[in-house]
N, CA, C and O atoms as a Tripos MOL2 file, in Angstrom:
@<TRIPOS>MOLECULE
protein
  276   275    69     0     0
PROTEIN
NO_CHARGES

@<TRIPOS>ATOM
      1 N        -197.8830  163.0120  -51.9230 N.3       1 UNK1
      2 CA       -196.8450  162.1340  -51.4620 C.3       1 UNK1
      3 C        -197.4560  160.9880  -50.6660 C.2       1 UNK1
      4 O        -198.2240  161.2500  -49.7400 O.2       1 UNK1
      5 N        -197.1760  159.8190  -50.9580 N.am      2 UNK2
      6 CA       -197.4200  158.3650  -50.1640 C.3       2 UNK2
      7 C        -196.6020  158.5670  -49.4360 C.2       2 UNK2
      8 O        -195.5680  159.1040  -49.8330 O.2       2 UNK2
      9 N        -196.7870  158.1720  -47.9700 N.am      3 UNK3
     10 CA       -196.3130  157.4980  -47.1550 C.3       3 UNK3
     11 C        -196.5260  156.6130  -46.5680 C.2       3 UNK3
     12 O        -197.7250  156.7580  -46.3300 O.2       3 UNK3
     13 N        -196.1830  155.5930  -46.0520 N.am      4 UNK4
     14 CA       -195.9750  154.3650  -45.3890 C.3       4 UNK4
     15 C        -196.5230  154.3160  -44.2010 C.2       4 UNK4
     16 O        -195.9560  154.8200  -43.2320 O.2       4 UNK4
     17 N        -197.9050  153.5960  -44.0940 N.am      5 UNK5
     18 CA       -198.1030  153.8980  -42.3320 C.3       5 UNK5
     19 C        -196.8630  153.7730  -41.3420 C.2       5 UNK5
     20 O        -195.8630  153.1220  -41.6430 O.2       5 UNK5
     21 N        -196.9990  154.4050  -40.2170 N.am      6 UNK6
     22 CA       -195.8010  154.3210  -39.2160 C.3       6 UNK6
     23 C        -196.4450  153.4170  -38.3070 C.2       6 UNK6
     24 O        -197.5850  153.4610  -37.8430 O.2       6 UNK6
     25 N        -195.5660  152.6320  -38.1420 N.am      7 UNK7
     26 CA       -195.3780  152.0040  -37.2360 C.3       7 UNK7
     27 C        -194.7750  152.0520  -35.9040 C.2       7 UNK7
     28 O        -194.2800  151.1530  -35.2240 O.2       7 UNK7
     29 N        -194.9460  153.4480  -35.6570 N.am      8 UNK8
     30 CA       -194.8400  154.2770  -34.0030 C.3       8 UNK8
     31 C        -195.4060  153.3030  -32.9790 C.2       8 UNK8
     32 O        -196.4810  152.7060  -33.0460 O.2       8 UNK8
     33 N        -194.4080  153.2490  -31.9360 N.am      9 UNK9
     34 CA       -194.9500  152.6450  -30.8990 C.3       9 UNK9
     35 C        -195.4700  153.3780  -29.7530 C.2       9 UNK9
     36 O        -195.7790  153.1210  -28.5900 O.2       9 UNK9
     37 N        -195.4500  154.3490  -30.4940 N.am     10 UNK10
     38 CA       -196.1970  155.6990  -29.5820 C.3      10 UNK10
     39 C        -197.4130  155.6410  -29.3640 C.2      10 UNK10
     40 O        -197.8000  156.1890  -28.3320 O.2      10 UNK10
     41 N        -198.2790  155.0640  -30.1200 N.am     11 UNK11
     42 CA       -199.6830  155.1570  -31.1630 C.3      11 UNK11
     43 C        -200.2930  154.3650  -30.1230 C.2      11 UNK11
     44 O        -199.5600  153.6670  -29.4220 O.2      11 UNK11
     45 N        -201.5950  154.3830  -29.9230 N.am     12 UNK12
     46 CA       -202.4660  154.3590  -29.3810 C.3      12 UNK12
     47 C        -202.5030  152.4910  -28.4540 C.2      12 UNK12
     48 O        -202.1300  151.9770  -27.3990 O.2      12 UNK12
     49 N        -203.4550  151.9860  -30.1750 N.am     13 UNK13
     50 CA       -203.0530  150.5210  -30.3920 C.3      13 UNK13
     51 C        -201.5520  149.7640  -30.1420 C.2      13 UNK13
     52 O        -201.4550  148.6510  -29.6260 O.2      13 UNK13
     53 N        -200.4260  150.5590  -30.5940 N.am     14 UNK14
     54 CA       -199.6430  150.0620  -30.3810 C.3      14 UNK14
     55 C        -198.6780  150.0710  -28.9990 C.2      14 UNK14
     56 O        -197.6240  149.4380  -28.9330 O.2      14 UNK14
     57 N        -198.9220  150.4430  -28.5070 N.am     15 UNK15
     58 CA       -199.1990  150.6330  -26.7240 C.3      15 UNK15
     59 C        -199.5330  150.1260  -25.5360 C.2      15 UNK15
     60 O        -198.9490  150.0000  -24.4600 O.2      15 UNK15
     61 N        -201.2170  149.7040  -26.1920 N.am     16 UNK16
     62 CA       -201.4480  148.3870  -25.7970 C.3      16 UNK16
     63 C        -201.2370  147.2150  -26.1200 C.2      16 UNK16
     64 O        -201.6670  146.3160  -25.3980 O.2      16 UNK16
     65 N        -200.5420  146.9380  -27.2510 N.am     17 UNK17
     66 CA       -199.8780  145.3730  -27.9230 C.3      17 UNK17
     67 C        -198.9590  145.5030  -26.8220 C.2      17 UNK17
     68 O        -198.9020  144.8700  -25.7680 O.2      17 UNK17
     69 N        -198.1500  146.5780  -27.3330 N.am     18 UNK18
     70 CA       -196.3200  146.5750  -26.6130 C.3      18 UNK18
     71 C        -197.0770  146.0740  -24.9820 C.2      18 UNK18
     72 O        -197.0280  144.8450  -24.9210 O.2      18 UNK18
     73 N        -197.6110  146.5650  -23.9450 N.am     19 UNK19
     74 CA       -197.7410  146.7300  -22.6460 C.3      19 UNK19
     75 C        -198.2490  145.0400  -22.3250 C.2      19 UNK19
     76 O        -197.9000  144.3850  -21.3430 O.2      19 UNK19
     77 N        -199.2650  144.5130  -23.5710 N.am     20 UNK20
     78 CA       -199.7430  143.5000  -23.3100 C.3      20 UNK20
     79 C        -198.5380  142.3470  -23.2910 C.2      20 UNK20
     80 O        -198.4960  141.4620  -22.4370 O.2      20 UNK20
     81 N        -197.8450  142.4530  -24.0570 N.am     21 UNK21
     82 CA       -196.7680  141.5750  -24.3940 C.3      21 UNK21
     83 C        -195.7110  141.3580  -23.6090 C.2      21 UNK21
     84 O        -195.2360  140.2460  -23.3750 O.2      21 UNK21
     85 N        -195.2400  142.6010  -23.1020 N.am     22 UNK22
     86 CA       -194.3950  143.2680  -21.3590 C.3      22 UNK22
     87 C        -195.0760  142.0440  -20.0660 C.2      22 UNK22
     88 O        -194.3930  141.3290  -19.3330 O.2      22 UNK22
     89 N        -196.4080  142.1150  -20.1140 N.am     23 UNK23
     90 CA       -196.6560  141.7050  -19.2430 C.3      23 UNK23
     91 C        -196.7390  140.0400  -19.4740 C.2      23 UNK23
     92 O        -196.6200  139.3160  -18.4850 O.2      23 UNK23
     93 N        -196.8790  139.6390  -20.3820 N.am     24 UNK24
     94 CA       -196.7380  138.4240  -20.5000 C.3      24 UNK24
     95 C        -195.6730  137.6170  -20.3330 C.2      24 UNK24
     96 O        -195.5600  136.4910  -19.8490 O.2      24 UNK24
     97 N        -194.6230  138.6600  -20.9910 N.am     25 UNK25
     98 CA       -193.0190  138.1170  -20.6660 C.3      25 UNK25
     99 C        -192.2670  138.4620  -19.5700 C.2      25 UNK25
    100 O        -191.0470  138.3130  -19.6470 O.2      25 UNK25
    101 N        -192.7630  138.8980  -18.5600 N.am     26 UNK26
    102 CA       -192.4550  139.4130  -17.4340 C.3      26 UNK26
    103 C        -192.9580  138.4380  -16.4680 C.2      26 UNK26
    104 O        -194.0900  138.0020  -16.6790 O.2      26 UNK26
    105 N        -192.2550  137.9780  -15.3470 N.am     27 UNK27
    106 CA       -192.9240  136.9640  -14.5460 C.3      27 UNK27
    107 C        -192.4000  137.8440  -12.7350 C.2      27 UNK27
    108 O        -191.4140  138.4980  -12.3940 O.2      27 UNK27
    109 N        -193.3060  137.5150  -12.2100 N.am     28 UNK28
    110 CA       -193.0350  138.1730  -11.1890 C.3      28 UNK28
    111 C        -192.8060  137.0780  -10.0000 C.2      28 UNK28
    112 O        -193.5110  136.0930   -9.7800 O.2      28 UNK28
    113 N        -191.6670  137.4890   -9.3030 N.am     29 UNK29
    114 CA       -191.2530  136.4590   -8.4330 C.3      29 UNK29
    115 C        -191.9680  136.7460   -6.7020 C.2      29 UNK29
    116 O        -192.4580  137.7550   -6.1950 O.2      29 UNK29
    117 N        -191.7190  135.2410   -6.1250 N.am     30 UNK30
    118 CA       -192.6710  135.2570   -4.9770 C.3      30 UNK30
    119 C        -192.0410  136.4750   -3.9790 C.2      30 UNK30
    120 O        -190.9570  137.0370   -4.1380 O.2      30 UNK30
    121 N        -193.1370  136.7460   -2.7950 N.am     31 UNK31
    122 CA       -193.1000  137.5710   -2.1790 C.3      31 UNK31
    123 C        -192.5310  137.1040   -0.9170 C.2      31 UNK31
    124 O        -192.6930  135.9360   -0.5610 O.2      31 UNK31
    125 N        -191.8780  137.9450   -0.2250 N.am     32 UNK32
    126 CA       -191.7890  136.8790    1.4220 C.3      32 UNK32
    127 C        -192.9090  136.5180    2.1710 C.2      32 UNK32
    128 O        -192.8800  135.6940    3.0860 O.2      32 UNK32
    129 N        -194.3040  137.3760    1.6380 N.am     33 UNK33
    130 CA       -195.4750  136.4360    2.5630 C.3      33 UNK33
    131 C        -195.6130  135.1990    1.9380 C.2      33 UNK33
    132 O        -196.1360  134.2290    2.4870 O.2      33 UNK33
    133 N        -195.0400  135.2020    0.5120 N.am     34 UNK34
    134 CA       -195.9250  133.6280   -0.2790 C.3      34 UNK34
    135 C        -194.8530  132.1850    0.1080 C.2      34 UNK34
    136 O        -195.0750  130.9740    0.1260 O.2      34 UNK34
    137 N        -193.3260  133.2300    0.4560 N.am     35 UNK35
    138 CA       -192.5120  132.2820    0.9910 C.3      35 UNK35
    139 C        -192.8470  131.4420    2.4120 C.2      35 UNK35
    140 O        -192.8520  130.2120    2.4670 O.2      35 UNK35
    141 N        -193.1540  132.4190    3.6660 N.am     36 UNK36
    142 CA       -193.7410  132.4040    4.5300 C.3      36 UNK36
    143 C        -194.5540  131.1360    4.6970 C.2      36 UNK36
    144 O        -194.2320  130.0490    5.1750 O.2      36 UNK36
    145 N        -195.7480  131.5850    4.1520 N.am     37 UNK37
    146 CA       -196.8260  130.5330    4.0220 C.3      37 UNK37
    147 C        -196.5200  129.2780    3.7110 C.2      37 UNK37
    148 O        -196.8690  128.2790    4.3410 O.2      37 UNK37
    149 N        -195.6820  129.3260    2.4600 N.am     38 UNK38
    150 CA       -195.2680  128.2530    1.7580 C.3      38 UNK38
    151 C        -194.3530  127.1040    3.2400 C.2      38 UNK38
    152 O        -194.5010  125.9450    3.6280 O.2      38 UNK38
    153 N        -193.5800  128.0960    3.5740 N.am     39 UNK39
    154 CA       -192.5800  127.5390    4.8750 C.3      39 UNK39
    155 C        -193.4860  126.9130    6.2110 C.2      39 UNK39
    156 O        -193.1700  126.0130    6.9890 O.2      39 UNK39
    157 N        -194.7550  127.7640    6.1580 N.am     40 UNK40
    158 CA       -195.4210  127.1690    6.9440 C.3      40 UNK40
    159 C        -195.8640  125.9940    6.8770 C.2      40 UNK40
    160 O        -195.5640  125.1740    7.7440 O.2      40 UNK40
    161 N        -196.5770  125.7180    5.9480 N.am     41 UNK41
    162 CA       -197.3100  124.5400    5.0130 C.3      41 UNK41
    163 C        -196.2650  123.5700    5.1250 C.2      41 UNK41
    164 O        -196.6810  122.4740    5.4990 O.2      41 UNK41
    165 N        -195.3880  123.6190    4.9750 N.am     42 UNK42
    166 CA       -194.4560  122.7060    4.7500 C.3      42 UNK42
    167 C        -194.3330  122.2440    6.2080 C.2      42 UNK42
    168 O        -194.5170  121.0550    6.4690 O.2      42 UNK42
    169 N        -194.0360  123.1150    7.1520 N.am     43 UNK43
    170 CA       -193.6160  122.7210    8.6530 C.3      43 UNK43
    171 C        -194.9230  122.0880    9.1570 C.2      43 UNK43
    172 O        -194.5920  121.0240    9.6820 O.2      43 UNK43
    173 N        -196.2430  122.2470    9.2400 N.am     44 UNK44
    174 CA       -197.4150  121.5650    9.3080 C.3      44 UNK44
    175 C        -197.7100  120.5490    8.4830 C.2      44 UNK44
    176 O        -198.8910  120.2110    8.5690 O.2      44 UNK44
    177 N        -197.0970  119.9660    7.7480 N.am     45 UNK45
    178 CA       -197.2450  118.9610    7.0850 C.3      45 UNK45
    179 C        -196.0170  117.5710    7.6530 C.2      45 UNK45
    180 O        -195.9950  116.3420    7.5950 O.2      45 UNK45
    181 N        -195.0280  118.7820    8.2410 N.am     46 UNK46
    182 CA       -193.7480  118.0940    8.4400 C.3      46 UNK46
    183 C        -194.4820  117.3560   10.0320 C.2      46 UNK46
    184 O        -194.3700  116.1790   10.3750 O.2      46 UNK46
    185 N        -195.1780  118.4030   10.7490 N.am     47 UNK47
    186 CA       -195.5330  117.7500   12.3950 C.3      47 UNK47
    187 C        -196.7820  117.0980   12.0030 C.2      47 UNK47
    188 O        -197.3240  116.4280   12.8820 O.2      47 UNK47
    189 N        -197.2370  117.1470   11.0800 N.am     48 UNK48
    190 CA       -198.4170  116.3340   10.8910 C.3      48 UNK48
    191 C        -198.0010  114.7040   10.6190 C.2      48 UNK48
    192 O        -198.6740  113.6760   10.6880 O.2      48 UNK48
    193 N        -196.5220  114.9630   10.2650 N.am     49 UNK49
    194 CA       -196.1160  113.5680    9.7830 C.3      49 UNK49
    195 C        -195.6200  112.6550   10.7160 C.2      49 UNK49
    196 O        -195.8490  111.4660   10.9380 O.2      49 UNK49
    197 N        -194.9790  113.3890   11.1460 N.am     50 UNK50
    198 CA       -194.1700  113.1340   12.8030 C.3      50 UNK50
    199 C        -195.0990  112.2790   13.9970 C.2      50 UNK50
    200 O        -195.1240  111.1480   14.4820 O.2      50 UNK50
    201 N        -195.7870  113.4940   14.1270 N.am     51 UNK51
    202 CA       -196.7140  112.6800   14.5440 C.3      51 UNK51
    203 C        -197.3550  111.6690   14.7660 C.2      51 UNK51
    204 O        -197.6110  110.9380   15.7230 O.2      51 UNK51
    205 N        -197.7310  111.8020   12.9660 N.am     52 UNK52
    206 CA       -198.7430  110.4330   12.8390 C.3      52 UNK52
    207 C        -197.7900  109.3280   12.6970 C.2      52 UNK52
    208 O        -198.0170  108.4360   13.5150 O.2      52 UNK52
    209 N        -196.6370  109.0630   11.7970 N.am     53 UNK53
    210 CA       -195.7490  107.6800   11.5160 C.3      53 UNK53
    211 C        -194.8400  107.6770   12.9890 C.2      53 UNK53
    212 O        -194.1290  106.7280   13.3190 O.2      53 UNK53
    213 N        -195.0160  108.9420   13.8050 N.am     54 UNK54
    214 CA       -193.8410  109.0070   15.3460 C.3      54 UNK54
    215 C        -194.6200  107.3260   16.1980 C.2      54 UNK54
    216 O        -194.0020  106.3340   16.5850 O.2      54 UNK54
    217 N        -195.9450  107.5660   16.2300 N.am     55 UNK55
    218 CA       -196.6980  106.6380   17.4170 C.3      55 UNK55
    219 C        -196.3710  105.0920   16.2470 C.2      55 UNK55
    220 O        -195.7890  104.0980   16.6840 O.2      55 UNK55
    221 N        -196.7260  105.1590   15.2060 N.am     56 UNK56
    222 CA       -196.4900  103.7710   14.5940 C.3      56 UNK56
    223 C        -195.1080  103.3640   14.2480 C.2      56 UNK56
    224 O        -194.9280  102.2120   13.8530 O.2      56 UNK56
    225 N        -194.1260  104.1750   14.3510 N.am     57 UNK57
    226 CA       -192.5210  103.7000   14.6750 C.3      57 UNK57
    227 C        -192.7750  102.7820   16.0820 C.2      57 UNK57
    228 O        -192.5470  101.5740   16.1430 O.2      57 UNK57
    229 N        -193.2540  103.5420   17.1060 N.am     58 UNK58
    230 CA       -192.8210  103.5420   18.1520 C.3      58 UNK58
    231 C        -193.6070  102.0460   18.6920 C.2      58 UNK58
    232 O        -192.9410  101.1400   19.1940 O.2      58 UNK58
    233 N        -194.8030  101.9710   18.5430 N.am     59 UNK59
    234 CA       -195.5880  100.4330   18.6310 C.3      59 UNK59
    235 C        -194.4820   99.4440   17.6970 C.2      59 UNK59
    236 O        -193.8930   98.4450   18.1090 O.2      59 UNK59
    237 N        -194.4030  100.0610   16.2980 N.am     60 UNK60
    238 CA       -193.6730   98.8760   16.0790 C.3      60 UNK60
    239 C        -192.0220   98.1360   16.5450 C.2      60 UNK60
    240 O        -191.4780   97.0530   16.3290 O.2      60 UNK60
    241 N        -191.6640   99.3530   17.2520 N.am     61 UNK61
    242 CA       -189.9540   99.2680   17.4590 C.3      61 UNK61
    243 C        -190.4410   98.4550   19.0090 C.2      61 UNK61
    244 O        -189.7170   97.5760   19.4770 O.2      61 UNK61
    245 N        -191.6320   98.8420   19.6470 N.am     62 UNK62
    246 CA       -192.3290   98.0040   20.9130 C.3      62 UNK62
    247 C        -192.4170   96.5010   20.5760 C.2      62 UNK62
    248 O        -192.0030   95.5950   21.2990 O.2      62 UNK62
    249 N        -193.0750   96.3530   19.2550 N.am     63 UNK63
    250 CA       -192.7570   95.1420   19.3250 C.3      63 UNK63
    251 C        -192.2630   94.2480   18.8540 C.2      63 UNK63
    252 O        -192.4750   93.0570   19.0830 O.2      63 UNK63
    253 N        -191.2320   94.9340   17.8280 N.am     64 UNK64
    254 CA       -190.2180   93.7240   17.3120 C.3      64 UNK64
    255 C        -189.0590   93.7670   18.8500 C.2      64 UNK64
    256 O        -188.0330   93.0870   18.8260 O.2      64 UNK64
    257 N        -189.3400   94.4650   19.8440 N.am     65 UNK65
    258 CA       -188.5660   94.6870   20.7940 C.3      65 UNK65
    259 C        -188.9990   92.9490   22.1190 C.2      65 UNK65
    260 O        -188.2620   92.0920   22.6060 O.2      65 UNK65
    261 N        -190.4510   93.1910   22.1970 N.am     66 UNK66
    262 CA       -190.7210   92.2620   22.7170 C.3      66 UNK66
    263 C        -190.6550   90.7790   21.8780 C.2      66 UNK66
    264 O        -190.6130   89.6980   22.4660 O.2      66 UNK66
    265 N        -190.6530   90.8560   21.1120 N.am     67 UNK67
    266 CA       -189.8880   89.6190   20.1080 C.3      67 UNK67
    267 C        -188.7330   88.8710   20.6420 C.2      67 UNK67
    268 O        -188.6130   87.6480   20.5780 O.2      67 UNK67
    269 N        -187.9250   89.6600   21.1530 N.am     68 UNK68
    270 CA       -186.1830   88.9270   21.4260 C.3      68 UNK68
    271 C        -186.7380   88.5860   22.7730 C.2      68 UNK68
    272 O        -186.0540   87.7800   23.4040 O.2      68 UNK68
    273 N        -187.7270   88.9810   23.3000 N.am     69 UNK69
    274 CA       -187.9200   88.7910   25.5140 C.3      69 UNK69
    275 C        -188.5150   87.2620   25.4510 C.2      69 UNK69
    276 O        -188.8020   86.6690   26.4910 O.2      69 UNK69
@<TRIPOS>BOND
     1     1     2 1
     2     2     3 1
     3     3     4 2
     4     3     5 am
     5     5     6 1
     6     6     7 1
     7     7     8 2
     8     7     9 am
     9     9    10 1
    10    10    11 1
    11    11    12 2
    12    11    13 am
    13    13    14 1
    14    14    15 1
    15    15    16 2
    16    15    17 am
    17    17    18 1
    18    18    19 1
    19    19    20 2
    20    19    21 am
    21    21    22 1
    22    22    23 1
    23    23    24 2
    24    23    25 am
    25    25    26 1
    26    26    27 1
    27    27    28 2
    28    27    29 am
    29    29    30 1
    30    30    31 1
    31    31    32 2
    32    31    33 am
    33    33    34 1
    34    34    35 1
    35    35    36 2
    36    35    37 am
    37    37    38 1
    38    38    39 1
    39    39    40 2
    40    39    41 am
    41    41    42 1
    42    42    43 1
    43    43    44 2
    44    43    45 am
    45    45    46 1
    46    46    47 1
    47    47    48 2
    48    47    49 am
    49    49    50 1
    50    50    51 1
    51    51    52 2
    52    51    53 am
    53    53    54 1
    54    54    55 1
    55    55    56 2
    56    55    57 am
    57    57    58 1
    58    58    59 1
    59    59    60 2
    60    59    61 am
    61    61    62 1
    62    62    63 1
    63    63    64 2
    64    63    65 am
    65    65    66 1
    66    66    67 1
    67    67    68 2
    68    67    69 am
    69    69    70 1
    70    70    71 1
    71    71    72 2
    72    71    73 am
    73    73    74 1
    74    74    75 1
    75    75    76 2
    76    75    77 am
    77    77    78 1
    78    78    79 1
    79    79    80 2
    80    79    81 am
    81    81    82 1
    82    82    83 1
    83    83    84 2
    84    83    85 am
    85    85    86 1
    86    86    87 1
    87    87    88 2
    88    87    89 am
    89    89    90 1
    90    90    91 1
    91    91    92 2
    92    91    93 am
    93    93    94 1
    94    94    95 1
    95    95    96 2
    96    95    97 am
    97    97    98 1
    98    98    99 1
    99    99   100 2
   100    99   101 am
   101   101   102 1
   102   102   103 1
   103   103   104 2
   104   103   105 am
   105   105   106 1
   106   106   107 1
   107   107   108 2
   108   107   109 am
   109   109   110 1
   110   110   111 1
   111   111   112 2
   112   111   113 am
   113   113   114 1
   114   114   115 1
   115   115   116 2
   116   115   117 am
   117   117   118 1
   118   118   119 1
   119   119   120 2
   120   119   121 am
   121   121   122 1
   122   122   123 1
   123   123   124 2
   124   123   125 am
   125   125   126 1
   126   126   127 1
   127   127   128 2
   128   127   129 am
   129   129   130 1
   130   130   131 1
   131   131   132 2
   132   131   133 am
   133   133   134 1
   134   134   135 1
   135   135   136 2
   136   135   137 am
   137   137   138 1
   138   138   139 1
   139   139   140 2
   140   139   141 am
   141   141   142 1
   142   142   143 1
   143   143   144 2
   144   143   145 am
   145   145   146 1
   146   146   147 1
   147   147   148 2
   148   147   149 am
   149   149   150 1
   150   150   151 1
   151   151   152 2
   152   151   153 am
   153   153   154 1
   154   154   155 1
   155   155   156 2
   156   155   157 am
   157   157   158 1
   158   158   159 1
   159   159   160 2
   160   159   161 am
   161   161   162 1
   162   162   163 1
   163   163   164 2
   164   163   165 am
   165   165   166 1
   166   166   167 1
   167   167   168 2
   168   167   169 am
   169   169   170 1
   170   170   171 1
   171   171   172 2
   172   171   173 am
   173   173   174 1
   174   174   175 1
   175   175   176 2
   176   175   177 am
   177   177   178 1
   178   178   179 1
   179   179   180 2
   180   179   181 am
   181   181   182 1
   182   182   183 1
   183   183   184 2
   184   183   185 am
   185   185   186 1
   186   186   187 1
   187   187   188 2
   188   187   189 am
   189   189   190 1
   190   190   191 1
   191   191   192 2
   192   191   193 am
   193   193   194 1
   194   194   195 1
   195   195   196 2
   196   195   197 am
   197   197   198 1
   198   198   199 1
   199   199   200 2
   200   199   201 am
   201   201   202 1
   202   202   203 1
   203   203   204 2
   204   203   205 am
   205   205   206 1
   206   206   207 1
   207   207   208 2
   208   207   209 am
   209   209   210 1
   210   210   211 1
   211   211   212 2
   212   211   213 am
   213   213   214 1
   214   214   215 1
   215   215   216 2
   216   215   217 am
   217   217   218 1
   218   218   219 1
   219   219   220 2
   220   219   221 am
   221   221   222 1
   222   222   223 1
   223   223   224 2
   224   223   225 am
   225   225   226 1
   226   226   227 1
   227   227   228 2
   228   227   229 am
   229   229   230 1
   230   230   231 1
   231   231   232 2
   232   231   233 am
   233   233   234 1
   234   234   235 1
   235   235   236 2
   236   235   237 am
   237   237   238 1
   238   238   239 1
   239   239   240 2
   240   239   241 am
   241   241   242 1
   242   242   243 1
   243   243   244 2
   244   243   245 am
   245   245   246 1
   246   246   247 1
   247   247   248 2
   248   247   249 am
   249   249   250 1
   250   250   251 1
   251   251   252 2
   252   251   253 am
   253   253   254 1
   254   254   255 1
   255   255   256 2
   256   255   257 am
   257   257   258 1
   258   258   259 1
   259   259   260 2
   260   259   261 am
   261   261   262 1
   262   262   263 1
   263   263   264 2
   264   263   265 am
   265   265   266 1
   266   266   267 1
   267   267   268 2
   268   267   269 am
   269   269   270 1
   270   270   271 1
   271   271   272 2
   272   271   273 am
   273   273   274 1
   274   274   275 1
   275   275   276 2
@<TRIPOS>SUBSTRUCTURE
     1 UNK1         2 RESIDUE 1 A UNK
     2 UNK2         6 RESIDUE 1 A UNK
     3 UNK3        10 RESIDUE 1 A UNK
     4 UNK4        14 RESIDUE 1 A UNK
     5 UNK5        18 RESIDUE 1 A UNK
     6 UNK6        22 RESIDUE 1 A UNK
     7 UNK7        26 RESIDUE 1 A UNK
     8 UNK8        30 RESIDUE 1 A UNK
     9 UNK9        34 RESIDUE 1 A UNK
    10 UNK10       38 RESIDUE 1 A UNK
    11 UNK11       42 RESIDUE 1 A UNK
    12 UNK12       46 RESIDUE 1 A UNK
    13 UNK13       50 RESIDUE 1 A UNK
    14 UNK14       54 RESIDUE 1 A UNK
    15 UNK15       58 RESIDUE 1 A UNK
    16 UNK16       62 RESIDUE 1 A UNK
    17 UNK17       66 RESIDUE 1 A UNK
    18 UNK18       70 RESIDUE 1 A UNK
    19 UNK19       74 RESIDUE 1 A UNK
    20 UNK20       78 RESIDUE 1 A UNK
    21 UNK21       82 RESIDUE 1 A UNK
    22 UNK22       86 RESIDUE 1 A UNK
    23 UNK23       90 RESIDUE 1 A UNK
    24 UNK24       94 RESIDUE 1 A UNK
    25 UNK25       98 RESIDUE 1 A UNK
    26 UNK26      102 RESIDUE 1 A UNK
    27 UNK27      106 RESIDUE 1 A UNK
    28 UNK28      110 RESIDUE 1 A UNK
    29 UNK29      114 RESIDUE 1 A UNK
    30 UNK30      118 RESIDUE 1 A UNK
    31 UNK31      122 RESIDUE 1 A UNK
    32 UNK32      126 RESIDUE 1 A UNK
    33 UNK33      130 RESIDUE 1 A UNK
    34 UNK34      134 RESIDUE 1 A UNK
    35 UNK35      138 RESIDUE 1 A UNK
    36 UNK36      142 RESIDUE 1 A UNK
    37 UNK37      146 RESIDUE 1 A UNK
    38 UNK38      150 RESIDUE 1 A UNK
    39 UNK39      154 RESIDUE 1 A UNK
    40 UNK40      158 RESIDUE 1 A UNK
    41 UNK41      162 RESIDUE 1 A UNK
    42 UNK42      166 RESIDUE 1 A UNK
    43 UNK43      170 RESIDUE 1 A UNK
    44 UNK44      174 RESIDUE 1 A UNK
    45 UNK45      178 RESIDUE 1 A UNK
    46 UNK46      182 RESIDUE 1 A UNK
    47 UNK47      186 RESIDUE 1 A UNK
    48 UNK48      190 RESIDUE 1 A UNK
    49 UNK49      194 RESIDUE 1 A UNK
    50 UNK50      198 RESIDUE 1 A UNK
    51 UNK51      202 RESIDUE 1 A UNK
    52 UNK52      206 RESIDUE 1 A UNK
    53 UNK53      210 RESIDUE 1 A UNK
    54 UNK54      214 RESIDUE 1 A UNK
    55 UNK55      218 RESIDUE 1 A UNK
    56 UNK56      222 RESIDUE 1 A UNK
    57 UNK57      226 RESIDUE 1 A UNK
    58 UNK58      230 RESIDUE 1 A UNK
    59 UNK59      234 RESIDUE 1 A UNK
    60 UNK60      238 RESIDUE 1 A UNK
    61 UNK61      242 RESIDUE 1 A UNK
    62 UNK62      246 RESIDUE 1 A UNK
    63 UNK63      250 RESIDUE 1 A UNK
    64 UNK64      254 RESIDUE 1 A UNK
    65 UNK65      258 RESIDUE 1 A UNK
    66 UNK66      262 RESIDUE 1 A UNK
    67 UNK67      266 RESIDUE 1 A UNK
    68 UNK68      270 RESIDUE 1 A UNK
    69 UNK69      274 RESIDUE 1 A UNK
């Protein structure tokens, strides 16, 4: 009697296709440390900005101020 290879996904090889493929289509979402960080980065970038354009607002609002005197 012929039979037809099976195509069991039980099988060895086919196990590791199926698992490889799982993982590919599977995406894993961020963690609260990666949020964290991320929130950090952002807030150090935010006082880094502040900062730096805060003093050159402030000279310039100085002197379109002394302008009208």
């Amino acid at each position: 009697m012929n039979r037809m290879p099976s195509h069991d996904r039980h099988a060895p090889a086919n196990r590791r296709r199926v698992r490889r493929a799982r993982s590919r289509t599977r995406s894993r979402g961020a963690t609260i440390v990666e949020y964290a960080l991320l929130l950090f980065l952002v807030l150090v970038v935010a006082a880094f900005s502040v900062k730096l354009l805060g003093n050159t607002t402030r000279q310039g609002v100085d002197h379109a101020t002394m302008q009208f005197y």
